[in-house]
C-alpha positions in Angstrom: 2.2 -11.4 25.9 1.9 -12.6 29.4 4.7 -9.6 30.2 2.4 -6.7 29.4 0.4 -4.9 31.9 -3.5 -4.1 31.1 -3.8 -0.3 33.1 -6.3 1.2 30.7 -10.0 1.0 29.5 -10.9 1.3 26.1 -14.4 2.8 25.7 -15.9 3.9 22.6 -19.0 5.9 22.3 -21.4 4.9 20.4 -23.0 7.6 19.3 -20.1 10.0 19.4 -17.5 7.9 17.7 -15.1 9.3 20.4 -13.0 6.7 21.9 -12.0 7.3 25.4 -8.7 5.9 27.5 -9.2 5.8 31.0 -6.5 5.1 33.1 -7.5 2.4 36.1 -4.5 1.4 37.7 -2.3 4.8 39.1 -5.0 4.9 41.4 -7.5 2.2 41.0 -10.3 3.8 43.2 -10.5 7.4 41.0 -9.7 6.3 37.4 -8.5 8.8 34.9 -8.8 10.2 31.6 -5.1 9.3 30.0 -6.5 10.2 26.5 -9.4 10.5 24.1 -9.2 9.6 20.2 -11.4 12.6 18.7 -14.3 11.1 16.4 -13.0 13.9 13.6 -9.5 11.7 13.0 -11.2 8.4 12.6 -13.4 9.9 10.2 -11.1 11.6 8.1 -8.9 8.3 8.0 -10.8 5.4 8.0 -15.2 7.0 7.4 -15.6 4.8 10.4 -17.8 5.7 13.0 -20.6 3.9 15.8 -18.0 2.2 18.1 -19.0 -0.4 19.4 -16.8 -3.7 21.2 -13.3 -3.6 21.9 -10.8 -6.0 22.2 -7.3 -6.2 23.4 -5.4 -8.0 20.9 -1.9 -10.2 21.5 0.0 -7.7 19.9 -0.7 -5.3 21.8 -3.1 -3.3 19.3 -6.5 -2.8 20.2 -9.5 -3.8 17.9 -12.9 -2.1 17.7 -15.9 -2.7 15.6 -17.8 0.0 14.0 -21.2 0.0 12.8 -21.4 2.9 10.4 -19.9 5.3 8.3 -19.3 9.1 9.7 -23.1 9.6 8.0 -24.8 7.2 10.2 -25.2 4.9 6.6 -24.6 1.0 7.6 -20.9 -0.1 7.2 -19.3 -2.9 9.0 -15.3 -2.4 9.6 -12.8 -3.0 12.5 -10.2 -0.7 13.7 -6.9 -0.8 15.4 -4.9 1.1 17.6 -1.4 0.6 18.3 -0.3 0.5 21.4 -0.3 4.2 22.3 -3.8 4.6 21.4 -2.2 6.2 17.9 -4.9 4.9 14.9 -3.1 2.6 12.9 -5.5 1.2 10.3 -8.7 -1.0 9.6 -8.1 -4.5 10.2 -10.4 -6.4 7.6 -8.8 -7.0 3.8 -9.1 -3.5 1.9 -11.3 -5.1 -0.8 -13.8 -6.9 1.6 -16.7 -4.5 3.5 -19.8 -5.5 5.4 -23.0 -4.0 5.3 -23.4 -4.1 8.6 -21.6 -4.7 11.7 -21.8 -4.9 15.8 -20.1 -7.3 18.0 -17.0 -9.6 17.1 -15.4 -12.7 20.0 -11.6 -13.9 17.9 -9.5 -17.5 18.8 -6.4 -16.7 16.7 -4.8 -20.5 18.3 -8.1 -21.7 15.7 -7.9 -18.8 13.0 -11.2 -17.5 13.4 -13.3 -15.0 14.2 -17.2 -14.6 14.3 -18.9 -10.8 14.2 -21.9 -10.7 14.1 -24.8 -7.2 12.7 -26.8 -5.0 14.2 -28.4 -2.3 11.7 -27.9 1.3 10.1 -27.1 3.9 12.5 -29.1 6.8 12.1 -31.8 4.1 12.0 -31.0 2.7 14.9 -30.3 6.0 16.7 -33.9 7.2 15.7 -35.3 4.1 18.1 -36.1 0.7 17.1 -39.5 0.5 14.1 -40.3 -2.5 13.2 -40.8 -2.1 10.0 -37.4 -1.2 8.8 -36.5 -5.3 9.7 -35.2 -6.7 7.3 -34.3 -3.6 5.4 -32.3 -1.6 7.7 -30.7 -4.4 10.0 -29.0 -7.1 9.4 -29.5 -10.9 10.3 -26.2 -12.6 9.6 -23.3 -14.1 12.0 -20.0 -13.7 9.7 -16.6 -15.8 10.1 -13.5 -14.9 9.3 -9.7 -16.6 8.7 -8.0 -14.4 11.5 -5.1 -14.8 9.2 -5.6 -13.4 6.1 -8.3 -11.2 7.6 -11.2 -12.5 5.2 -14.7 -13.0 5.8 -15.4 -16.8 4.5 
């Protein structure tokens, strides 16, 4: 919607799970903090947690990948704001989970979108070993029908 103004930043924390709305266009040269999503809430509703990329979507919503589960175990999902910053829900099909996730690019004009892994927080968050390859991270590029919200 070429009508809607972009005025905030959407940044997750990663190890937090907060998400933080920062205001950057009242006064473009001393951004604000218009709200923060408490990691607690998208815990409790979703046992989503590890932000990590955000996108604006076309409706409006915003989309953000997570990487874990509130325990730091590997879980894919994606969640999505409205457009208040109020959690709405996940966006994947209810019956379909990852076992990993990270970073996600969409084209809804071609029905697709590609995310890709990373590994198992509280692996991760320990600092990189080598020999949990392969057991603890994940290797796999996964692509979806935007539509029906299905990994293919």
């Amino acid at each position: 919607d070429p009508t809607k103004k972009r005025k905030y930043m959407v940044l997750p924390a990663l190890k937090s799970g907060r998400i933080y709305i920062v205001d950057t266009a009242t006064d473009p040269e001393a951004p604000q903090l218009f709200k923060s999503v408490e990691p607690k809430d998208i815990q409790d509703k979703f046992d989503i947690g590890y932000l990590h990329t955000t996108h604006c979507l076309g409706s409006g919503e915003v989309m953000i990948s997570g990487m874990g589960d509130k325990e730091g175990n590997a879980k894919g999902s994606f969640l999505l704001l409205d457009e208040n910053f109020e959690l709405k829900s996940t966006w994947e099909d209810k019956n379909q989970t990852l076992p990993y996730g990270y970073d996600f690019w969409y084209q809804p004009y071609h029905n697709v979108m590609v995310s890709t892994e990373w590994g198992e927080p509280k692996e991760f968050c320990k600092g990189f070993n080598p020999a949990n390859v392969g057991e603890k991270y994940g290797s796999k590029l996964h692509f979806w029908n935007w539509k029906e919200r299905k990994c293919i």
